[in-house]
C-alpha positions as MATLAB code, in Angstrom:
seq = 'XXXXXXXXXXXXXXXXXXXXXXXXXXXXXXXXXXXXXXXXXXXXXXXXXXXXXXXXXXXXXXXXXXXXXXXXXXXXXXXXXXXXXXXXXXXXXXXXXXXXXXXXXXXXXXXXXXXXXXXXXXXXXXXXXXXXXXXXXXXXXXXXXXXXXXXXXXXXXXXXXXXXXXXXXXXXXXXXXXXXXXXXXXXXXXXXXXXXXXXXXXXXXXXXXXXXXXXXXXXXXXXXXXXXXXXXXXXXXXXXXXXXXXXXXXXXXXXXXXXXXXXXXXXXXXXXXXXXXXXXXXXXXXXXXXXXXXXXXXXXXXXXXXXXXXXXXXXXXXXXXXXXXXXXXXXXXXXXXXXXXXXXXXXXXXXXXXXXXXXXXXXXXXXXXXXXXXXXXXXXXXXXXXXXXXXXXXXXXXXXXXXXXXXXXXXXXXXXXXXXXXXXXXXXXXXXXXXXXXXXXXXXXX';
ca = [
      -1.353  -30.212  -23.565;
      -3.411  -27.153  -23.545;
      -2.461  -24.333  -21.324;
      -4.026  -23.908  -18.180;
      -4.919  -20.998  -16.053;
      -7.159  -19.589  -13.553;
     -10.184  -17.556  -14.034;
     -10.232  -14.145  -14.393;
     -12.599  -13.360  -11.964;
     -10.545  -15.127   -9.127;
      -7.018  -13.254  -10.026;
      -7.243   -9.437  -10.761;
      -6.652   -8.018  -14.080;
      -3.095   -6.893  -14.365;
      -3.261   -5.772  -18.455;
      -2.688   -1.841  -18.447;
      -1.267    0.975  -20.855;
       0.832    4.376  -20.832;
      -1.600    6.725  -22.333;
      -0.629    9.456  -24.531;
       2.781   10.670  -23.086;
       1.996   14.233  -24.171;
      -0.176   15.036  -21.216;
      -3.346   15.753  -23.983;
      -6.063   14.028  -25.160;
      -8.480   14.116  -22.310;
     -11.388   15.444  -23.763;
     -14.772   14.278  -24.452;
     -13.870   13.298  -28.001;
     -10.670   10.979  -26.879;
     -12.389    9.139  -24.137;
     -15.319    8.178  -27.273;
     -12.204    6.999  -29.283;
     -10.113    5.328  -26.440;
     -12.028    3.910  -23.294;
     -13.390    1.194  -26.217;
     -10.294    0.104  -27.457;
      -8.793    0.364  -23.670;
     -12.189   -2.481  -22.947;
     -10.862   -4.463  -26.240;
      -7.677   -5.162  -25.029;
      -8.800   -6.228  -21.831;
      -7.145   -3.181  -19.946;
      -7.844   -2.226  -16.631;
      -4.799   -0.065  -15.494;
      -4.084    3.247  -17.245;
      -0.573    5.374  -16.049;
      -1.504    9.154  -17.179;
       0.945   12.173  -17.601;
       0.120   14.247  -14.992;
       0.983   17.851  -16.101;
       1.995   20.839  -13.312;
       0.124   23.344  -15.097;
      -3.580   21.807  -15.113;
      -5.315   18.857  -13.673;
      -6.782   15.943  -15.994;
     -10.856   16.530  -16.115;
     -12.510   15.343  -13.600;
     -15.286   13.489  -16.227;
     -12.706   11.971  -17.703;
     -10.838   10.142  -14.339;
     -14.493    9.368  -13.350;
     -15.219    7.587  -16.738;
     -12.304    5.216  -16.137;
     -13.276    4.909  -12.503;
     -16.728    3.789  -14.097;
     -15.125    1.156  -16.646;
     -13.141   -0.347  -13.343;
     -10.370    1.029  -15.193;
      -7.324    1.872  -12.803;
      -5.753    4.982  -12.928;
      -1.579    5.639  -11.909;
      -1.217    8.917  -12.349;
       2.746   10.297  -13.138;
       3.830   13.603  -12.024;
       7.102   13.660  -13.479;
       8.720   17.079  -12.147;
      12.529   18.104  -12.509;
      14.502   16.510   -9.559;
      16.688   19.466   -9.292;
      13.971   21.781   -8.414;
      11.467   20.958   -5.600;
       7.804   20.379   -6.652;
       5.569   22.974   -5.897;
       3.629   21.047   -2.589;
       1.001   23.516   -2.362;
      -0.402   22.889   -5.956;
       0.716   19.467   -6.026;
      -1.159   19.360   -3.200;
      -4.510   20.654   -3.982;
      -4.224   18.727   -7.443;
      -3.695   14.912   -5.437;
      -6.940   16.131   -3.042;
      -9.073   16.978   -6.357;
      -7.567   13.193   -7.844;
      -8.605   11.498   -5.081;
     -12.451   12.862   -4.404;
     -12.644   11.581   -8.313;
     -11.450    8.239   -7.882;
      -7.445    8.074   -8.700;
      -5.968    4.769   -7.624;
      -1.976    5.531   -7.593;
       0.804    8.135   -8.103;
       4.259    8.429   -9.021;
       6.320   11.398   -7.971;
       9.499   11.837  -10.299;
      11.300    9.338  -13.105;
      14.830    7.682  -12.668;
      16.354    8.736   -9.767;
      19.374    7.067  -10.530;
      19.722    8.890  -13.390;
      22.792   11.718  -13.729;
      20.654   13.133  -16.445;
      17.303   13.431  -14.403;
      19.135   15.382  -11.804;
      21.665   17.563  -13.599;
      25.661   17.379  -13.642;
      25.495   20.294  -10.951;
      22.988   18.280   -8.624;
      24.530   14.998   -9.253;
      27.849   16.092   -7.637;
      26.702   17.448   -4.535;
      23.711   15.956   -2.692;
      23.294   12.551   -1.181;
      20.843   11.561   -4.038;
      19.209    8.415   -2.120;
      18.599   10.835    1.154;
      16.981   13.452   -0.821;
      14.599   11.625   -2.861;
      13.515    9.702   -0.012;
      12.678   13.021    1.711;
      10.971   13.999   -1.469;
       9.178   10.667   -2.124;
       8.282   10.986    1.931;
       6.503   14.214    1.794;
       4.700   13.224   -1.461;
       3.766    9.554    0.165;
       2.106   11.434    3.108;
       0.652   13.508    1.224;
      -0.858   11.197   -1.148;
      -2.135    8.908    1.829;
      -3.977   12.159    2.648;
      -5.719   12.210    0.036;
      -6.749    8.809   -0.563;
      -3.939    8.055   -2.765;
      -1.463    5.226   -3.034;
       1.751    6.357   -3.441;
       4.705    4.470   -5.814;
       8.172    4.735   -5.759;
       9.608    6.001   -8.966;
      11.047    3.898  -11.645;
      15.095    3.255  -11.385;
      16.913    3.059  -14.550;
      18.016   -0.750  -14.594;
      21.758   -0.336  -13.979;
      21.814    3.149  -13.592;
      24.808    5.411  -13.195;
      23.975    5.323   -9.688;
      23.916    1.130   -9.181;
      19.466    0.468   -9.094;
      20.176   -1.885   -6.799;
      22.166   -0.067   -4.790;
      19.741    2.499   -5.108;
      16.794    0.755   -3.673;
      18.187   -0.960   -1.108;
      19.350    2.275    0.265;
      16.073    4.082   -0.192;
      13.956    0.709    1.460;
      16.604    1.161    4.721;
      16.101    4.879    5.039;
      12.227    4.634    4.847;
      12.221    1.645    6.660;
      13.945    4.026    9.723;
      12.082    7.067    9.294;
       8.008    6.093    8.282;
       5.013    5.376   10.228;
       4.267    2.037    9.773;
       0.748    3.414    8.063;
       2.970    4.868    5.275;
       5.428    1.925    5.287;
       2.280   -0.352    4.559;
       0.859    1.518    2.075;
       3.517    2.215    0.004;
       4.016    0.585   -3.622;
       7.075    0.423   -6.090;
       7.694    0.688   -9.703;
       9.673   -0.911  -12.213;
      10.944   -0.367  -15.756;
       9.931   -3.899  -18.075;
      12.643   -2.535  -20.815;
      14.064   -6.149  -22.068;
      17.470   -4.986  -23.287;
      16.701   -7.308  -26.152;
      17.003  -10.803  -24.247;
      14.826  -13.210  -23.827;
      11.845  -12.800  -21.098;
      13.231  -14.860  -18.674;
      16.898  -13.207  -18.701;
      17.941  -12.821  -15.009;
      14.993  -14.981  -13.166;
      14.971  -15.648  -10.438;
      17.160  -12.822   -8.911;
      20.165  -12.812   -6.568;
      19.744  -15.916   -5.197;
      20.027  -17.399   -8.760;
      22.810  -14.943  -10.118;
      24.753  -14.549   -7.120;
      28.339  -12.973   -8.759;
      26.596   -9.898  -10.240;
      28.031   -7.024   -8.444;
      27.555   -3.182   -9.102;
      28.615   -1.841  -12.251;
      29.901   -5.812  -13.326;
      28.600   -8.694  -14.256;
      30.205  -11.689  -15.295;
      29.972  -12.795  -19.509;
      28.506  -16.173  -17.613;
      25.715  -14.200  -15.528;
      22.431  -12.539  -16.308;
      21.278   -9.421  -14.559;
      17.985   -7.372  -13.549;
      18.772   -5.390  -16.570;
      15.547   -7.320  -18.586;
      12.006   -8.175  -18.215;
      12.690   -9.540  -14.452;
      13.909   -7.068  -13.043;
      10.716   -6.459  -10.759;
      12.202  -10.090   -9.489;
      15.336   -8.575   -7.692;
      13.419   -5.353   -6.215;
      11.284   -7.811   -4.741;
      14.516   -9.609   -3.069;
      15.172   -6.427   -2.092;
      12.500   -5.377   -0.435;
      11.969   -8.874    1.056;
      15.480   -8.444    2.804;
      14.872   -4.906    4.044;
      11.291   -4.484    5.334;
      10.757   -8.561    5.582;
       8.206   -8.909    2.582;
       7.830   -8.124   -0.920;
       6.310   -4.255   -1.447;
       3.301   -4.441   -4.514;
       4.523   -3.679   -7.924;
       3.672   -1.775  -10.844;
       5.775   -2.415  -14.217;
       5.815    0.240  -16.579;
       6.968    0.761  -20.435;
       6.440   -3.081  -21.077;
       7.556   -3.953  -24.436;
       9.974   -1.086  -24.841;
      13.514   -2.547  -25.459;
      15.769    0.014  -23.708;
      14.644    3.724  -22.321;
      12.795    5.439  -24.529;
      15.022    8.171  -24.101;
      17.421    6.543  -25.932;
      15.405    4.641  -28.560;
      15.394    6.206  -32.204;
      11.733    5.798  -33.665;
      13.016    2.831  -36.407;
      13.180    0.309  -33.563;
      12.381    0.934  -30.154;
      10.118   -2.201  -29.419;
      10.835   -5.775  -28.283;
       9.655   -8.021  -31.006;
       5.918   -8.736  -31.426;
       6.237  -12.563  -30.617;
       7.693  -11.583  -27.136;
       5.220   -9.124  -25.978;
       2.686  -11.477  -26.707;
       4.322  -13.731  -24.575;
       3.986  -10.998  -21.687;
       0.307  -10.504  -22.421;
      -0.473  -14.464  -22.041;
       1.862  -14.443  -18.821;
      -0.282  -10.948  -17.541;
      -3.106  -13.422  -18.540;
      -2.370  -16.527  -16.071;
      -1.359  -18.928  -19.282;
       1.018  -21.039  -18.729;
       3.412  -20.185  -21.826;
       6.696  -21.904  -23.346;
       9.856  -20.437  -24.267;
       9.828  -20.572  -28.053;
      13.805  -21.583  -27.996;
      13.010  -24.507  -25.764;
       9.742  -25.702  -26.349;
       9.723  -28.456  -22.920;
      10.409  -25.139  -20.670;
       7.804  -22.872  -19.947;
       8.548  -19.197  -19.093;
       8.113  -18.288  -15.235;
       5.004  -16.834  -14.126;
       4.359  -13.526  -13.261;
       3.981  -13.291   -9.487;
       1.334  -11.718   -7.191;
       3.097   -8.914   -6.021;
       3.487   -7.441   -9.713;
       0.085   -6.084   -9.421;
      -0.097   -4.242  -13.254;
       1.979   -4.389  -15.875;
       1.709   -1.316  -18.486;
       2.726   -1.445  -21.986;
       3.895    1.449  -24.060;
       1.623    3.057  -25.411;
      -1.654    2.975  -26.416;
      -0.962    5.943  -28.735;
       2.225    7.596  -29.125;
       1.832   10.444  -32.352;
       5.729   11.103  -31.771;
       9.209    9.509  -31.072;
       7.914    6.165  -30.845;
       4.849    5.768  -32.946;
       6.089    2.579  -34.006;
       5.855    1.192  -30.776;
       1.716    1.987  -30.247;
      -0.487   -0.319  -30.099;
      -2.916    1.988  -32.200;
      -2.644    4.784  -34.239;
      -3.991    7.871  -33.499;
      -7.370    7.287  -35.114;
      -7.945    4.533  -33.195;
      -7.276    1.962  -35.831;
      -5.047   -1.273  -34.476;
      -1.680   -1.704  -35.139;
      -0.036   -4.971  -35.529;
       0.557   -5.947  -31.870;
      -3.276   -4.593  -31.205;
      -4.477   -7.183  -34.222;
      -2.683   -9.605  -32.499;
      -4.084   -9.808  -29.401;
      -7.458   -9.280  -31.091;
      -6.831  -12.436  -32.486;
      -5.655  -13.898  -29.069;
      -7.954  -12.680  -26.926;
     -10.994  -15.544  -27.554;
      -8.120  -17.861  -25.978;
      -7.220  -16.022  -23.087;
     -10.625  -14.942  -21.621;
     -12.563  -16.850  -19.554;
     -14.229  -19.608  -21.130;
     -16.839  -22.093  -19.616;
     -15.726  -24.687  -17.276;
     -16.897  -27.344  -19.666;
     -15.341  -26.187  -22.698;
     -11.862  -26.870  -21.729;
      -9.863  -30.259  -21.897;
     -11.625  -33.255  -19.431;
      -8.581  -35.088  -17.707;
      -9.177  -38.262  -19.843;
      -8.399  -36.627  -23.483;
      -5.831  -37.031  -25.043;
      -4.208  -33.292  -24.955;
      -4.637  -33.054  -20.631;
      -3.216  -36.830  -20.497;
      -0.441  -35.635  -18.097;
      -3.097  -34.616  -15.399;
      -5.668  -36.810  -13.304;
      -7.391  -33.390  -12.275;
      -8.499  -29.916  -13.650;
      -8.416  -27.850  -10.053;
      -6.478  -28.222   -6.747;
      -6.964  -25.907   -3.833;
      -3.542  -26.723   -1.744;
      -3.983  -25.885    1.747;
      -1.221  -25.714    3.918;
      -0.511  -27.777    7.041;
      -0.635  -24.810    9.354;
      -4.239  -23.912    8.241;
      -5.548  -26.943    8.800;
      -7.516  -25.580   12.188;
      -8.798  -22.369    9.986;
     -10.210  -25.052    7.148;
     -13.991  -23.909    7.926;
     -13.587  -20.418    7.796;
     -11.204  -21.426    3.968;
     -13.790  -22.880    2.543;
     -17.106  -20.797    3.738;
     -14.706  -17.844    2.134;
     -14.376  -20.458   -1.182;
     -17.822  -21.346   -1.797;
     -18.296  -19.469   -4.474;
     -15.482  -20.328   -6.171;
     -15.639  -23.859   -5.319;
     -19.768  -23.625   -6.016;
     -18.856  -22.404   -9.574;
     -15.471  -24.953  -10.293;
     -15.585  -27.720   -8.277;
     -12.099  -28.325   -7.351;
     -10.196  -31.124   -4.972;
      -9.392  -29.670   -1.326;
      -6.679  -31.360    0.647;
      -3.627  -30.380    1.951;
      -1.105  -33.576   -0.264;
       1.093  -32.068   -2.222;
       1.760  -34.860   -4.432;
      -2.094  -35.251   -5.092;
      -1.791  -31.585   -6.053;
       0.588  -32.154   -9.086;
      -1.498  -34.331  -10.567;
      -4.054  -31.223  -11.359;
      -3.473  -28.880  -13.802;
      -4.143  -25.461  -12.210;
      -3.483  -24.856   -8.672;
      -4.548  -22.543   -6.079;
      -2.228  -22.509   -3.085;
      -3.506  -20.854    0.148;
      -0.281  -20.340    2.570;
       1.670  -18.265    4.445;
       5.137  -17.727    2.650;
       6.969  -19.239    4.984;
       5.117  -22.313    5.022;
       5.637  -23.714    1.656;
       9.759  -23.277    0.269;
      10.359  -21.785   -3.331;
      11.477  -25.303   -4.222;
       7.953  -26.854   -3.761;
       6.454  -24.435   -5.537;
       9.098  -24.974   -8.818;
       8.021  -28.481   -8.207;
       4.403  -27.874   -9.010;
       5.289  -25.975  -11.992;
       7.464  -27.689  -13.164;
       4.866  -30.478  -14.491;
       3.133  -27.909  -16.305;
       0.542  -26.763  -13.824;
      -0.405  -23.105  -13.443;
       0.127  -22.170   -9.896;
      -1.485  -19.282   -8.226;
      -0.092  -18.278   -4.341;
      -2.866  -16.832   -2.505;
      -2.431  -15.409    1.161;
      -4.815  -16.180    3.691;
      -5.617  -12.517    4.548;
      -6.358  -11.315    0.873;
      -8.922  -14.300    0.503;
     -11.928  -11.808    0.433;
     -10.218  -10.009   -1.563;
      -8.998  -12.755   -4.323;
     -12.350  -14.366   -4.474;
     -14.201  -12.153   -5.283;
     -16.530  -12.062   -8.439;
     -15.483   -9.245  -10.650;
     -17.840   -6.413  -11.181;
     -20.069   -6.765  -14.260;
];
């Protein structure tokens, strides 16, 4: 069976890098060499190090604007010292006249090391980065930028988990609802060196991990998933899931502990997370009848480290500083015909031999509920239904029968376990919200 997945121009590109992590190579001469080979790998989010002393040139966040290239820009400042607000300030309002898309203030949180022995001992750590995060958020908002949460070490010497939840209740109690809304979060894709789907499905899977201890039998968010139990958490505390924004995909651990002779997961497994970032539907290569869980909606980038990295961790770049590919870069080169969107009559008809298992190439599932909004559904779906020609209908069993589904429902009105059950045959399932339909649908820009 081939693998099956929607369009790109119907689910938004979620392929991004790290950029240089020096804070440099923003001149007219880098974005020649780069913004090409950021197009060939399909890239359309770019995190950027976001120095204190000088902005990043305006020409070059406007070129990036231009190639509908993202940008999340990371001010990483000491947490024992506040940032200067002022300057921070008058940098976010220049960032967002040229086009700047996100922010993060700060880098692990619950981290002794990012706040200092001293520090550590004698604040309330959650408290004071939410202030901190708070006046940054508002600010940000100001100035037409969406602001993220900073990245939590997974585990943590302060419990991540812990960590969030705490930070989600005290925000949750002291925002405008404007801010609350607006707000993203961040996550670290480090795997720890197990396998992609180590810790799926969250708490409500692994239910005896506690802080600081988890059972030899259990798995943990200390992996690829561990966007999965933020989500939880943030489902549990504001009642949905805040957007997300992975970062240092295909790193094995924190860089700040990796020595340069092997800081990266294997080149087989981030492969694996670019055909998942993709929409393929892609199987675990130590069970080949299971096929690795997608990545969900709310993960809206995912950001691999680095495009170019001239120091510590060279080896884990996807291309070295001349701009010639490395071997994860010549990979995907080679991938890349496969995963891009390819005519509708050019894949697999339901009657050969490969697509035997389906009856149908595309489903739109409908939910009960909607059934008195169906007009309004499908005048927003004409194009796409125009262009593919899918089934409409509202059986779920008809639905599993078709090898790529789109799902339009509330969350509540269709339980995890139907869902698993439309995967589970193989199909590639997309979830799509009834609000962001104009949104989803849309034909991307050429």
């Amino acid at each position: 069976m081939d693998h099956k997945r929607e369009k790109t121009y119907s689910i938004p590109n979620r392929i991004g890098f790290h950029y240089f992590p020096d804070g440099l190579h923003y001149g007219d001469k880098d974005l020649a060499l780069w913004l090409p080979r950021l197009k060939q790998m399909n890239a359309q989010w770019l995190v950027l190090d976001a120095g204190a002393d000088r902005a990043i040139p305006e020409d070059f966040i406007h070129a990036l604007s231009q190639a509908h290239i993202k940008t999340i820009l990371d001010f990483d400042r000491p947490l024992a010292l506040e940032p200067g607000w002022p300057d921070l300030e008058t940098l976010l309002r220049s960032y967002g006249k040229w086009g700047v898309n996100y922010a993060i203030l700060d880098q692990r949180p619950n981290s002794q090391t990012a706040w200092g022995s001293n520090f550590w001992k004698t604040t309330d750590l959650v408290a004071n980065h939410v202030r901190r995060f708070t006046r940054f958020a508002e600010l940000a908002l100001d100035c037409g930028i969406r602001p993220v949460f900073a990245p939590l070490v997974p585990g943590g010497d302060y419990w991540d988990l812990a960590f969030m939840e705490s930070a989600l209740k005290i925000l949750s109690d002291s925002v405008d609802a404007f801010t609350l809304n607006n707000i993203a979060i961040s996550a670290y894709a480090w795997d720890f060196g197990h396998a992609l789907d180590w810790g799926a499905g969250g708490p409500q899977v692994w239910r005896e991990v506690k802080a600081y201890k988890t059972p030899s039998s259990s798995q943990d968010q200390r992996g690829f998933r561990a966007y999965e139990w933020y989500a939880h958490i943030s489902q549990n505390v504001l009642g949905k899931k805040l957007p997300i924004l992975m970062l240092q995909a295909g790193l094995s651990g924190d860089p700040q502990g990796l020595s340069s002779a092997n800081p990266a997961a294997s080149l087989e497994k981030q492969l694996h997370v670019y055909r998942l970032l993709c929409e393929e539907n892609v199987y675990d290569p130590e069970n080949s009848g299971k096929l690795f869980k997608a990545v969900p909606s709310e993960v809206l980038a995912c950001n691999f480290y680095a495009l170019c990295d001239e120091a510590k961790l060279r080896s884990s770049a996807w291309f070295a500083p001349d701009g010639s590919p490395r071997a994860l870069a010549q990979a995907v080169s080679q991938i890349l015909p496969q995963v891009k969107s390819v005519p509708q009559q050019d894949l697999p008809n339901a009657a050969g031999e490969e697509n035997a298992s389906f009856q149908y190439d595309r489903y739109i599932l409908v939910a009960d509920s909607l059934k008195p909004q169906i007009q309004e559904i499908l005048r927003k779906m004409h194009a796409y239904i125009t262009r593919h020609k899918p089934l409409v209908g509202f059986s779920l069993e008809e639905a599993k029968k078709s090898a790529s589904i789109l799902v339009i429902a509330h969350a509540a009105d269709l339980p995890a376990g139907q869902i698993d059950q439309l995967r589970s045959g193989g199909s590639l399932v997309k979830m799509l919200d009834p609000q962001s339909l104009n949104f989803e649908i849309n034909e991307p820009e050429k």
